[in-house]
N, C-alpha and C positions, 0 to 999 in steps of 0.2 A: 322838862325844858328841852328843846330841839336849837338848832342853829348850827353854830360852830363851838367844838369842845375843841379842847387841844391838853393835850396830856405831856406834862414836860414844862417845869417855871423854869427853866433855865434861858440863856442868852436867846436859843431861837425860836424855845416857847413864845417869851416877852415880845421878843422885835416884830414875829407874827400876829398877835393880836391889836400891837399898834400899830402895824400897819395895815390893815384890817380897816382898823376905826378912824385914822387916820385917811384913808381910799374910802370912804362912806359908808363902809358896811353897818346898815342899820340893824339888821340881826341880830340874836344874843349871842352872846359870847363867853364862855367858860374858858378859864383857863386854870388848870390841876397840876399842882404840887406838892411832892411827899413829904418836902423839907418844911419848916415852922416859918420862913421867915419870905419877905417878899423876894421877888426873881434880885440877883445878884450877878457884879463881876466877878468870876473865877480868876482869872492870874495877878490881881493882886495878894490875892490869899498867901500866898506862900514867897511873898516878899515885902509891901507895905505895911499888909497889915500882920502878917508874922509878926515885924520887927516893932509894932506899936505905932507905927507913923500913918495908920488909917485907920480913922472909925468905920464900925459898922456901918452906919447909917451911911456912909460915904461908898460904903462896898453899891449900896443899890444902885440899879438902875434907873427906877424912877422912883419918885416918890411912892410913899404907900398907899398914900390919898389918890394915887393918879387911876389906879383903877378901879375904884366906885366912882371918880370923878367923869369916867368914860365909858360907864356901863358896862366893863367889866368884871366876870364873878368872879373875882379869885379867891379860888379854896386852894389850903394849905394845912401842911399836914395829913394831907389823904390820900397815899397812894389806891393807884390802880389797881384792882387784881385781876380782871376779867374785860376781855372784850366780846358782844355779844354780837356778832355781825349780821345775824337775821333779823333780829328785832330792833338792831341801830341803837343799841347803850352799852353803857361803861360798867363796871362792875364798880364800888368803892365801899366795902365792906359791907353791909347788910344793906347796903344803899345802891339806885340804880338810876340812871343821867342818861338820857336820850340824846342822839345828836341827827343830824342832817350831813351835816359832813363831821370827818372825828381827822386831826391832825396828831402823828406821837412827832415829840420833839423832846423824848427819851433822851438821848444825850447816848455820855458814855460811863463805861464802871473802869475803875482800874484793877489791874490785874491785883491778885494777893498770893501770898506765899503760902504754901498747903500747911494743912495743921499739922504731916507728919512730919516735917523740917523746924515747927516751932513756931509759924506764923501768927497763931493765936494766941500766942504770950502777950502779958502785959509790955507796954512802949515801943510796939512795933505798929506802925502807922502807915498811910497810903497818905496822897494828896491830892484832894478832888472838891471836898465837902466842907464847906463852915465848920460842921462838927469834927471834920478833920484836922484842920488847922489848930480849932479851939482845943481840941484834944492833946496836941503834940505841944502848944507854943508854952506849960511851963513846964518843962525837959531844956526847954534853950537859954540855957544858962554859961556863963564862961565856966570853960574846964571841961566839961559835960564830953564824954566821948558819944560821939554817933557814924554807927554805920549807913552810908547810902549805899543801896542796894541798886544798879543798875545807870550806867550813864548817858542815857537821854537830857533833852531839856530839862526833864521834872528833876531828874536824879542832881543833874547840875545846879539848876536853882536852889536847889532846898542847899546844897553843900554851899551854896556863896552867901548865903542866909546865915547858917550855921559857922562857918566860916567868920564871918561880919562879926557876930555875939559870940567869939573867942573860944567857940567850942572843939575839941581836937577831930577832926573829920578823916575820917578812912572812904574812897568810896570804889567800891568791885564792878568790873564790868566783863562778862562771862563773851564778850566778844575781843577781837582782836586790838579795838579802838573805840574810844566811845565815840558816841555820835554816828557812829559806823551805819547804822539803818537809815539818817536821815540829812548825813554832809557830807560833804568830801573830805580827805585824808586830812586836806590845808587848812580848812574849817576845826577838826579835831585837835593837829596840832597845834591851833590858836587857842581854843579853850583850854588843854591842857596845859599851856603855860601859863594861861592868865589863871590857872586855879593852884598850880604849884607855887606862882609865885605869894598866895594867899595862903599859903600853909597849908593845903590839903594834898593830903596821901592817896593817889590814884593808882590803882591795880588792877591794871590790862587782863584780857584773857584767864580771868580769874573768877571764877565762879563762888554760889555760897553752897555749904554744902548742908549747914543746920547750924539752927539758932540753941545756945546751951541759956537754961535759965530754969527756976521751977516758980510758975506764977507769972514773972517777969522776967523781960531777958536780961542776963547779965553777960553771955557772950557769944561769939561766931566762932566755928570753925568754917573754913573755907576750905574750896576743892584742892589747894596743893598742901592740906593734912595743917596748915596754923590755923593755931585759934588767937584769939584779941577778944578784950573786955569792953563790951560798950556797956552805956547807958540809957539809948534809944536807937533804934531800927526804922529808916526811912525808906518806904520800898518805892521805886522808880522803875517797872519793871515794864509799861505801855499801858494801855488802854483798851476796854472790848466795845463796841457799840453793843448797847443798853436794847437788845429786839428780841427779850424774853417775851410779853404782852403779845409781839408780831408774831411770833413762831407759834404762842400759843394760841392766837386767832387764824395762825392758817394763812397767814401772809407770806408772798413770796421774800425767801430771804437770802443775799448773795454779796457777802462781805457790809454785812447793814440790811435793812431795809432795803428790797430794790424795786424803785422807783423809776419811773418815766421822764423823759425829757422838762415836760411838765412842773415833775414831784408828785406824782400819782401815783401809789403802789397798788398792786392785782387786786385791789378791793377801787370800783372804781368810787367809792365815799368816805377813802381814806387815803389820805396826803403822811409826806415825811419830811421833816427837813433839818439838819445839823447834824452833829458828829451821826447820829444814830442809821443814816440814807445813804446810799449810795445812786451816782446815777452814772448815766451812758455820757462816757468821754472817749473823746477820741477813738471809736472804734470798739472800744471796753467799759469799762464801768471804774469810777473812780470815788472814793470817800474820804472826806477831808476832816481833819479835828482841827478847828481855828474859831477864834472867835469872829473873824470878819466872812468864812465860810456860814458861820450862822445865821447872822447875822443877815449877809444878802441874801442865802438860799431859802429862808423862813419870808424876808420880804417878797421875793419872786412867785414865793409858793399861794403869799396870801393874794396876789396878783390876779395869780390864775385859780386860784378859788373863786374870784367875781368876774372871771370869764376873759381875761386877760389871753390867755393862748399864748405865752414869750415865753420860750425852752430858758433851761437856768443856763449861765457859760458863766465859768468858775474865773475868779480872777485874783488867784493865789497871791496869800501873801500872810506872813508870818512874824512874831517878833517873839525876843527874849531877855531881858537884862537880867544882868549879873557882875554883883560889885559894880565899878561904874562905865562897862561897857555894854552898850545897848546894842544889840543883833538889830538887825533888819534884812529880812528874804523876803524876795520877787520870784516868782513863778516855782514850777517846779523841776529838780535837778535831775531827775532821774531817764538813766539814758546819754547822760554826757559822756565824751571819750576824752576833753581834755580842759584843764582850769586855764586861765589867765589871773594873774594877779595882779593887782594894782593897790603899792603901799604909800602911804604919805608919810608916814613916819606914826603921826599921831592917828591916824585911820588907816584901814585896810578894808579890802574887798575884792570875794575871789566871785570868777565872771566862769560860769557853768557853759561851754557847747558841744553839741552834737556835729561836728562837721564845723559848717560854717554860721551854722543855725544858734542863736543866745536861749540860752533853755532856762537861765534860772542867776542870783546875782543875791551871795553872802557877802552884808556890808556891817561891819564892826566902827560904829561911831560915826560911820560916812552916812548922813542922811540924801547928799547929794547923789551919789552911787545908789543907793537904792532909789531914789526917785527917778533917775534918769534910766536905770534896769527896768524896772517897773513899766513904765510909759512907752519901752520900745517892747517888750516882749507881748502887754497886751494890745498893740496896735502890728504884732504880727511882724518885725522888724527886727533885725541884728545890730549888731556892733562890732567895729572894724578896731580885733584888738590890739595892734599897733596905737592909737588913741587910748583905750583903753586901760594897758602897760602905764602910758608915759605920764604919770600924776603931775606932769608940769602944764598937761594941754586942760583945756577948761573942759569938765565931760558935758556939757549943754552941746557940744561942735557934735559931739553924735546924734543930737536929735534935728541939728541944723543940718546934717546929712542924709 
């Protein structure tokens, strides 16, 4: 079979092939996944349906009838092992799949902790996978001590899960601040209070040093020489794009998969799109892990697969809940020299710029601040933060300006 394969059931596998057949692609259409179950949402994992409050069936994204209903093959359960790029097929265990064009929409792996620190002990878990989830959620129990390992988004979600189901939460973060890679100081200081004031134990600038346990963990010692007894290990420690398959076919690789304006990587019969791709931004090259980056970049890419020619332009934007405040980010912050805040009392939101220029706009339960961030930074526009500040003036006057 020839046409279009696409290797990757995840968010921007899915959204590529519907969109595909959806833009009339009458071709065949493969699409390959190594997990058992049809393509799914990832970030309720590790919060609705952790806590019980989503079915399975609720995780997918379309039905499972939808893809014979559309002419699409989806196999599952079959990872990739080989890409054959001279003779245009896939490798899938003693089996071999022809393509015309081959899309990866790989994704990404989470980091893990090395076996010689104790990462392969029993109840110590990552958060990525069904099976990961399915793995950890009977550990979550009230009383249950757990360590999170690292405080990002992941590390903080799982601790206000944990948290919620009365478990006692410690979580270390080997930098200065959490969230330190991807907010600002003001950003950090807000989670950290919304998570202390929930009972968890955060410990700055504190590293793990090894997991103690024989079989399973039963503790940590950490870098300033204490140890603590847990009862499971949640590691939060980043994310690597998934371009084992590209590196082993010879593909150019430069933080991801790197790709063309397009989504064309140095094989010109093979495309990239989501966490796994990087492309040409602003001068540089830039790779995003979101599921709304998936999501359009995998649409764009199936675009220009039927000869569309429209470069991708990324149009950042982010969320996160926890307990019951909902994050929402517009663009991105990196590069700003100064915050603005703007507090309601019951909302908050911190306005990211560079000079005079809005680079980016962290809004805690303000959906109006994020929608009015949002709408000026992708139409290339500021905000005059005197307005901004004053939570009395209506923030619609910045887009009427």
């Amino acid at each position: 079979m020839t046409g279009v394969v696409v290797i990757g059931a995840g968010q921007a596998g899915a959204s590529l092939v519907a969109k595909l057949r959806g833009e009339g692609y009458r071709g065949a259409v493969t699409l390959i996944g190594d997990e058992p179950v049809p393509p799914y949402q990832r970030p309720p994992l590790s919060k609705r349906y952790l806590l019980g409050e989503m079915a399975l069936e609720r995780l997918y994204l379309r039905p499972a009838s939808y893809y014979a209903e559309a002419g699409i093959d989806l196999r599952l359960g079959c990872p990739v092992t080989a890409i054959d790029r001279t003779a245009r097929k896939v490798v899938l265990g003693a089996a071999q799949l022809g393509y015309d064009t081959l899309v990866l929409a790989t994704g990404s792996r989470p980091r893990r902790l090395p076996a010689a620190i104790g990462g392969d002990l029993g109840a110590v878990h990552v958060v990525r996978s069904l099976a990961d989830v399915d793995a950890m959620a009977p550990g979550f129990v009230p009383g249950a001590r757990v360590l999170i390992v690292g405080g990002g988004y992941i590390g903080l979600e799982a601790a206000a899960v944990a948290a919620m189901r009365g478990m006692k939460v410690v979580l270390v973060e080997m930098a200065e601040r959490i969230l330190q890679r991807v907010a600002a100081r003001e950003t950090s200081d807000y989670f950290r209070a919304l998570h202390v004031r929930h009972g968890v134990e955060i410990r700055e600038g504190l590293g793990l040093e090894r997991l103690l346990g024989e079989g399973k963990v039963r503790g940590a010692r950490l870098s300033d020489g204490t140890e603590i007894g847990v009862d499971m290990v949640i590691v939060g420690v980043g994310i690597l794009p998934d371009t084992a398959l590209a590196e082993s076919a010879g593909l150019a690789i430069d933080n991801g998969i790197a790709v063309d304006g397009l989504g064309r990587s140095s094989d010109p019969a093979i495309w990239a799109a989501g966490d796994c791709a990087s492309f040409p931004y602003r001068g540089g090259r830039l790779r995003l892990e979101s599921v709304p980056n998936a999501i359009d970049m995998a649409e764009c890419v199936a675009g220009n697969i039927m000869g569309a020619g429209v470069p991708y332009l990324p149009k950042p934007w982010f969320w996160s809940d926890q307990y019951d405040v909902k994050l929402q980010i517009a663009g991105l912050g990196s590069g700003h020299d100064r915050i603005v805040t703007r507090d309601a009392g019951d909302s908050v939101s911190f306005w990211y710029y560079a000079g005079d220029r809005l680079l980016a706009v962290d809004a805690m339960n303000d959906p109006r601040a994020y929608m009015v961030g949002k709408r000026l930074i992708e139409a290339g526009m500021s905000a005059d933060p005197a307005i901004v500040v004053d939570a009395r003036v209506d923030l619609k006057a910045l887009l009427r300006s």
